[in-house]
DOSE-489505 format. One line per field, with one value per residue (C-alpha): residue number from 1; chain; x, y, z. Coordinates in Angstrom, 2 decimals, padded with zeros to 5 digits. Example, Ala and Ser with C-alpha at 12.3 -4.5 7.8 and 13.67 -1.06 7.14 Angstrom:
2
i <- c(1  2)
ch <- c(A  A)
u <- c(012.30  013.67)
v <- c(-004.50  -001.06)
w <- c(007.80  007.14)
***
This chain:
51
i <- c(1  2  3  4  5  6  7  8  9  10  11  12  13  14  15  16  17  18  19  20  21  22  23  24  25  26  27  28  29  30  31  32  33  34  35  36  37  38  39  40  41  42  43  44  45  46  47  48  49  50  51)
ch <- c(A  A  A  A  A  A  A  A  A  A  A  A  A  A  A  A  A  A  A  A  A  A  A  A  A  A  A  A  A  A  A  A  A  A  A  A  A  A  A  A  A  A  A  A  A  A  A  A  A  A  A)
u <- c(000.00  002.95  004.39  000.61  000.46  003.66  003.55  000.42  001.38  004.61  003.08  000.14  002.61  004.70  001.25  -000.05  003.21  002.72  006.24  004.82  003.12  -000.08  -000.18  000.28  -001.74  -004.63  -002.71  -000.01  -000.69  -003.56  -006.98  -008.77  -011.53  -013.52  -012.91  -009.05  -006.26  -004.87  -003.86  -005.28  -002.43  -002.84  -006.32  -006.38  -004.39  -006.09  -009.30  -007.81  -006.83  -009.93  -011.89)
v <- c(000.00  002.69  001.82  002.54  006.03  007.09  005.88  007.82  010.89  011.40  010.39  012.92  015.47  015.30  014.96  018.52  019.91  018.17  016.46  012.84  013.70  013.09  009.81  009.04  011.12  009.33  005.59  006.86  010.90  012.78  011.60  014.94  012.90  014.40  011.90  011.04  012.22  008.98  007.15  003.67  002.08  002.69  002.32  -001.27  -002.59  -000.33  -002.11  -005.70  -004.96  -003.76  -006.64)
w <- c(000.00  000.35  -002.82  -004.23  -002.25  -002.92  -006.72  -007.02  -005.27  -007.15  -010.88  -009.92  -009.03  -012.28  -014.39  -012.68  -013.56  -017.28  -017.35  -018.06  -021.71  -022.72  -023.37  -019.96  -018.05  -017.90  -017.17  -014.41  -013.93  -012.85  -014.16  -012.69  -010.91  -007.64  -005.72  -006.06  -008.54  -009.15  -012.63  -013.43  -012.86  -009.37  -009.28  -010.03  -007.08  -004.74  -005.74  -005.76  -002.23  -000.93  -002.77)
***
């Protein structure tokens, strides 16, 4: 889980800062969502560990 939160909170740093590219934004960077910031890359184990 702190690889997940610190993953996500450095890839969503460089994405507001645009440094990752457009292509993957939406995968590793900041998705702009409400509810969290996070890329689907770290979605998906977030969910497999809460399921």
């Amino acid at each position: 889980m702190l690889i997940i939160v610190a993953g996500s909170t450095l890839t969503g740093w460089l994405g507001t800062l645009q440094n990752i590219g457009n292509d993957y934004s939406f995968w590793i960077g900041n998705q702009g969502l409400e509810y969290t910031s996070m890329g689907r890359v770290w979605q998906i184990p977030v969910v497999r560990l809460v399921c």
